[in-house]
N, C-alpha and C positions, 0 to 999 in steps of 0.2 A: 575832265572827261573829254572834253572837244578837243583839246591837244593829242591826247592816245586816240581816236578817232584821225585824228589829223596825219600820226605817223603810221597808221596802220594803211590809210588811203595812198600816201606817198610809197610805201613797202608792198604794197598791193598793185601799185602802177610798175615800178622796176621790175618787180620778179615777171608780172602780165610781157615788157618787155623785152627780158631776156629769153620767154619762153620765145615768142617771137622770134627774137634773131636764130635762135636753136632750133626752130621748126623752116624759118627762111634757108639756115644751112642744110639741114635734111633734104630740102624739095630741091634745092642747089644741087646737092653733090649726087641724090639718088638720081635726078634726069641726067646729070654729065655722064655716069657710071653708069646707064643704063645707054646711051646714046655712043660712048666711046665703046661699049662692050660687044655691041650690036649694031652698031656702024663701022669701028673701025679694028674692032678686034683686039684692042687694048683695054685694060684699067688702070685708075689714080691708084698709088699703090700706099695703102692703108687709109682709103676709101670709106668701107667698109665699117672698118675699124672705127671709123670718125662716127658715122653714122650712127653707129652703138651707141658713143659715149655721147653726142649729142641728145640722142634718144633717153637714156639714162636722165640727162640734167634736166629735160623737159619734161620726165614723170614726176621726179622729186620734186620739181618747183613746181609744176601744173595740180598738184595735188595739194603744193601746201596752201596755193590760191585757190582750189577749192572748197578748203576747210576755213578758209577765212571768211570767203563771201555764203558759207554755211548750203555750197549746192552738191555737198558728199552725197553718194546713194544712201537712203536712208526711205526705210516704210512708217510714215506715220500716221497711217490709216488708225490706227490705237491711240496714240498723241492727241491726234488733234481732236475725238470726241472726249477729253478731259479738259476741265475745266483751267482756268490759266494759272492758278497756283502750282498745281500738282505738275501741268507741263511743263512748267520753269523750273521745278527741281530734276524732272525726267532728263529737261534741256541741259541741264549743267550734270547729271552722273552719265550723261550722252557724252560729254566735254571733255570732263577727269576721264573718260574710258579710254578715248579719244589720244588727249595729251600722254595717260600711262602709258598706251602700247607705247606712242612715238618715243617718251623718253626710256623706254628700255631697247627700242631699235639705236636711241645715240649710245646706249651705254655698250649694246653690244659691236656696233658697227665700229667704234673706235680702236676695241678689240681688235677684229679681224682685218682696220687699216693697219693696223700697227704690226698685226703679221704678216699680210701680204702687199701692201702699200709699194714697197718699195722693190717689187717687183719689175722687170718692164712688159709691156705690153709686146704682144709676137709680132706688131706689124710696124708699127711709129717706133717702136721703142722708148715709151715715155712711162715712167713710173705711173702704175695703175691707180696711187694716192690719187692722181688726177683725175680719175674720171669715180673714183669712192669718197671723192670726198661728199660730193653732192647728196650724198645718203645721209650723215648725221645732219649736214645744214638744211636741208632740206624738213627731215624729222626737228628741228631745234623751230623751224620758223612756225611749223604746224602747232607744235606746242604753247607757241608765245599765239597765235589766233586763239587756239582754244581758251587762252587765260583770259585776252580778253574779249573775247564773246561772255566768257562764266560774269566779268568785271560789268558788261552791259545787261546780265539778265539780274544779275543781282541788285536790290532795292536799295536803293543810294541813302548814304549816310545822313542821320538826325544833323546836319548843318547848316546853323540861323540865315534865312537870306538877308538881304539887305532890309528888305522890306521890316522882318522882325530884327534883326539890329536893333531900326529907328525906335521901331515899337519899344525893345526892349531898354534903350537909353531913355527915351521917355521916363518910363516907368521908375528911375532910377530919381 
């Protein structure tokens, strides 16, 4: 369990990261293209364009770290006057609802790369795979939190500790 704790904490630092550089590039390119537009009467040309796709990967990823550190909009004004059996099972059909939508967004979004994927974009002229891909990876990462948030609310497996081992060689 502290090992998947451990790669969820290391996957929760990277993606925190790359939102980062994706929001550092935003506030980059929106002040130059706001400054070149209105100072000098020029723009970066497919600017713009960047901005979107930047924007794009910083929702998918900024949502899938929010569903892991469990700070999604959610009203539990109901939840949380039930008693903690009955919220743990709330907590994990909250989960499965959760992971369902996302894996039918992978299932249909590979679809719709696969039709328009290869597309190019009007201004970069870069295949638009590039900036759709972020949609299923994004839905795929959300999916694997929700598993295990379900794998941490659930009551851990009848396995002997050490402690009963001793006990139980003893007895032998």
């Amino acid at each position: 369990m502290r090992r998947l704790n451990q790669i969820e904490s290391i996957l929760t630092r990277l993606l925190e990261g790359i939102i980062v550089l994706c929001f550092a590039g935003i506030f980059i390119l929106v002040i130059t293209l706001v400054l070149l537009r209105y100072g000098f009467n020029t723009t970066i040309i497919g600017g713009n364009e960047m901005v979107v796709i930047l924007f794009t990967y910083t929702s998918a990823l900024g949502a899938a770290v929010i569903v892991g550190k469990r700070e999604h909009i959610a009203i539990t004004w109901f939840i949380d006057k039930l008693p903690a059996g009955p919220r743990k099972v709330v907590d994990i059909i909250n989960l499965l609802a959760i992971a369902f939508i996302n894996a039918a967004m992978i299932f249909f979004s590979i679809h719709w790369i696969q039709t328009t994927g290869n597309y190019l974009t009007a201004v970069l002229r870069i295949q638009q795979l590039y900036a759709q891909i972020i949609v299923p990876v994004g839905c795929g990462v959300v999916v694997l939190y929700c598993l295990h948030q379900i794998v941490l609310l659930l009551p851990p497996l009848n396995r002997p500790t050490n402690r009963r081992l001793k006990s139980m060689s003893r007895a032998w």
